[in-house]
N, C-alpha and C positions, 0 to 999 in steps of 0.2 A: 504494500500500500504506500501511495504517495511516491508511487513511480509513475514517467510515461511512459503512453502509449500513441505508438502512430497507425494507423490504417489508411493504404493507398488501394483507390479505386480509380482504373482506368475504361472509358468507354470513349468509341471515336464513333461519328456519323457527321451526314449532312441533311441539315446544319449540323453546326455541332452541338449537341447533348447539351441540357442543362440538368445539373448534380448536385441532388438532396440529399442530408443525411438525414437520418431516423435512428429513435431507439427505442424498444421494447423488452418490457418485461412486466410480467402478469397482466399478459391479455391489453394492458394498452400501447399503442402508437405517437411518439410524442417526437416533429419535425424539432434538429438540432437546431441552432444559429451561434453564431462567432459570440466566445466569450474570455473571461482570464481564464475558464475550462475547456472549453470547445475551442480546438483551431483549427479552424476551413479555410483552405488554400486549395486551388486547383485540384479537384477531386480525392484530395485527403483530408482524414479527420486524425487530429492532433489533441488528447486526451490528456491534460498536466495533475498532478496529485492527486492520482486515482485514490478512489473511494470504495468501502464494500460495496456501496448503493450503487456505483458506476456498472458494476453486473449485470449482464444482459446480451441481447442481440441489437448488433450493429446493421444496419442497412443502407446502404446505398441504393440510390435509384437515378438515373438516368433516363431523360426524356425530350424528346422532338416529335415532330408533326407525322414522325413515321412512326413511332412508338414508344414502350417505354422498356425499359432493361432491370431487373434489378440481381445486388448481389449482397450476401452478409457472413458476418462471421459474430462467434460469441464469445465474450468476453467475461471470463471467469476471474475473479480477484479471491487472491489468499490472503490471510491475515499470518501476523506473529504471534502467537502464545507465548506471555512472559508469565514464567511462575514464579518470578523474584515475590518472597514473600518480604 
């Protein structure tokens, strides 16, 4: 925890694609946006001090007038157990 994470997602068309991210876990869908946590740059998402709550499925989605594409991966975070009593 309180490591990054990068995920790069590439999709080419004409025109070319416009690239959403998304994140889901239990059952809802919530569109990311650029934040001191989110970083979106050209079809990558830039994840800074990851959280247990950051857990979940990633998705990308690409879209144009010919269709839409999508692809994701899941994002599992481990914690440390200190038993310092």
């Amino acid at each position: 925890m309180g490591e990054t994470v990068k995920f790069v997602c590439s999709f080419s068309g004409i025109p070319d694609p416009d690239i959403k991210w998304f994140y889901t876990s239990g059952g809802s869908r919530v569109e990311l946006s650029q934040t001191d946590h989110y970083v979106i740059t050209a079809g990558s998402l830039e994840i800074r001090q990851i959280l247990k709550n950051d857990e979940g499925m990633y998705i990308c989605t690409a879209m144009n007038v010919a269709g839409s594409l999508e692809s994701s991966a899941y994002l599992r975070v481990k914690g440390i157990i200190d038993f310092t009593c």
